[in-house]
C-alpha positions as CSV (number, residue, x, y, z in Angstrom):
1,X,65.1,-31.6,-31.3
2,X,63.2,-29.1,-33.7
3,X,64.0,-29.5,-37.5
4,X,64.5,-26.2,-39.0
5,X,63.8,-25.7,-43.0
6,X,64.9,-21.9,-43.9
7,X,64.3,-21.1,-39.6
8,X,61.1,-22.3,-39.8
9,X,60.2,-25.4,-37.6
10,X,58.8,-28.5,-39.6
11,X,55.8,-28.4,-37.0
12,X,54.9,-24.9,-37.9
13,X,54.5,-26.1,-41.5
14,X,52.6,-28.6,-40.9
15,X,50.5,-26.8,-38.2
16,X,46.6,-25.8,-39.3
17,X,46.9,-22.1,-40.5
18,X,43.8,-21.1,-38.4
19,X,42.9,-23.0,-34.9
20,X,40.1,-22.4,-33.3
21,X,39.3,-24.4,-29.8
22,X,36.2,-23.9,-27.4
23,X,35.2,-20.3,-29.4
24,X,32.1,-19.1,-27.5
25,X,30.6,-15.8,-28.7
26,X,27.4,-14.3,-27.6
27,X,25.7,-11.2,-27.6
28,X,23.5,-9.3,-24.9
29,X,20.4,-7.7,-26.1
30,X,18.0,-6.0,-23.2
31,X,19.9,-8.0,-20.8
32,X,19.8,-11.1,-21.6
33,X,22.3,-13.0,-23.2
34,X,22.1,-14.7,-27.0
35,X,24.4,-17.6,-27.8
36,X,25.4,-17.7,-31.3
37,X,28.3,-19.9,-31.5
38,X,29.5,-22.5,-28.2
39,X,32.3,-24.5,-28.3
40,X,33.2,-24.4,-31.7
41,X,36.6,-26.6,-32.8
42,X,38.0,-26.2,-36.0
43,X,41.6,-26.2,-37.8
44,X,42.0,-24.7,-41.1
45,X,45.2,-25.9,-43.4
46,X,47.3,-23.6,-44.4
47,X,46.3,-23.9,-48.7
48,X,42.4,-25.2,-47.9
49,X,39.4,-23.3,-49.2
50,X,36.9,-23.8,-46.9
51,X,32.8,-22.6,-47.4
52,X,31.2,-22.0,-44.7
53,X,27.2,-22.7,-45.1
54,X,24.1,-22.2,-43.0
55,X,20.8,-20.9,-42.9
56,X,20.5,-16.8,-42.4
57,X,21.3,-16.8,-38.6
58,X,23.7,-19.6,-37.5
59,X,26.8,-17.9,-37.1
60,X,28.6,-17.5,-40.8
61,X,29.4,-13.6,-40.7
62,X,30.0,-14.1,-36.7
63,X,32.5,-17.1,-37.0
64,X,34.0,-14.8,-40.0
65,X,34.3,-11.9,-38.1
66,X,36.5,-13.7,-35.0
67,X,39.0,-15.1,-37.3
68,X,39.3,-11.5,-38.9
69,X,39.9,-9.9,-35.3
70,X,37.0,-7.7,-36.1
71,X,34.9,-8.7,-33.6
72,X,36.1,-10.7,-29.7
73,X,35.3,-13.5,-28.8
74,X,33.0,-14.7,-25.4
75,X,35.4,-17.5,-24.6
76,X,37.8,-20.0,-26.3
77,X,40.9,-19.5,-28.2
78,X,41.4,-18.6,-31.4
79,X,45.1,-19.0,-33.1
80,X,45.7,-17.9,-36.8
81,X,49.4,-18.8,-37.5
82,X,50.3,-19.0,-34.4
83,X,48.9,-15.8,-33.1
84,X,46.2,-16.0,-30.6
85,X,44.4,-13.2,-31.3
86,X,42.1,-13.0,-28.6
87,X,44.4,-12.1,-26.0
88,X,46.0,-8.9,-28.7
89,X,45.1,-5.1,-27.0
90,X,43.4,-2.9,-29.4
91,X,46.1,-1.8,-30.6
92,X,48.0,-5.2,-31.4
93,X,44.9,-6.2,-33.0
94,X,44.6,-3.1,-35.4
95,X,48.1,-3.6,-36.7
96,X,47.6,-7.7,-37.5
97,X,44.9,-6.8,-39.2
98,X,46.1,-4.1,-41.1
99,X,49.3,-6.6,-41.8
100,X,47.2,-10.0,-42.2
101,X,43.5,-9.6,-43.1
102,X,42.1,-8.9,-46.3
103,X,38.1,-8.8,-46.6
104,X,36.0,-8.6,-49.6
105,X,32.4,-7.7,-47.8
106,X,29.3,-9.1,-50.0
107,X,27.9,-5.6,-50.0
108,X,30.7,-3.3,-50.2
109,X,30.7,0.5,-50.1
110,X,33.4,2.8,-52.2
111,X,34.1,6.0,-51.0
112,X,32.0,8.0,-53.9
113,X,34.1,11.3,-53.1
114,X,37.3,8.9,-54.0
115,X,38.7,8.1,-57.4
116,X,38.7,3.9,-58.0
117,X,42.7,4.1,-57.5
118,X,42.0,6.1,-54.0
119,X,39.6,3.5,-52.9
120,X,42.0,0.9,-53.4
121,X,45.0,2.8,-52.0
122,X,42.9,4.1,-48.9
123,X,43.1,0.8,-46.5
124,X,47.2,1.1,-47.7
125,X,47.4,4.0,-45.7
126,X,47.8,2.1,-42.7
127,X,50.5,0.2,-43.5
128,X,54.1,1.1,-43.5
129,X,54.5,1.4,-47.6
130,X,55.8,4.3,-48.7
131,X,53.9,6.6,-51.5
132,X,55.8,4.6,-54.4
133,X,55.1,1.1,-53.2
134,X,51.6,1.7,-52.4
135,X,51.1,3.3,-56.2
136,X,52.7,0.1,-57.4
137,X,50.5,-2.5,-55.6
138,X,47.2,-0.4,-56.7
139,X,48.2,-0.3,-60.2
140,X,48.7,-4.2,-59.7
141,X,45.7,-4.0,-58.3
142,X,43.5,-2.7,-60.7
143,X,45.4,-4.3,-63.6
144,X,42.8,-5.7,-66.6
């Protein structure tokens, strides 16, 4: 018998936010075939902070990338709360993200045509918030 706090299960509480098991990913250049990552394992808590660290080439921005549905991976499973999101279509994919995923990029690029509140709003867009919700969460947004 499931327990059920406010219709969630305890074991979905307790379950890592992020699961990865047996993530492959490599990459073909000229033909032949780079690994990058094989047979990674990981679980991620729901609350942790986790760093990922690594010499320039081992994998950081590529591991990154899977968990954000950005990029696919070779093989392997990759579950973030609950959601194996290497078996989404396209268009599955583009709405979890859009829903889920939230990336701050190291070296980002603003739209220069854009004014800093249109920047913000632009990935908003895509979502289903109407004119006057999305002007609220910008102005949160780029509260002092």
């Amino acid at each position: 018998m499931a327990v059920r706090l406010k219709n969630k299960r305890v074991a979905d509480m307790v379950a890592p936010l992020i699961q990865i098991r047996r993530l492959v990913k490599t990459y073909q250049r000229a033909g032949e075939n780079i690994p990058v990552l094989m047979g990674i394992d990981l679980d991620v808590a729901r609350g942790d902070f986790v760093a990922l660290m690594g010499p320039s080439g081992s994998g950081k921005s590529t591991l990154l990338n899977l968990i954000a549905g950005i990029d696919s991976p070779t093989a392997g499973e990759i579950l973030v709360d609950g959601v194996d999101i290497a078996t989404l279509s396209d268009a599955q994919l583009a709405q979890w993200r859009a829903a889920n995923v939230g990336f701050i990029f190291q070296f980002y690029n603003l739209m220069p045509v854009l004014t800093a509140f249109e920047n913000v709003e632009l990935p908003l867009l895509l979502t289903g918030l109407s004119k006057k919700e999305r002007k609220a969460h910008v102005e949160n947004a780029l509260v002092d």
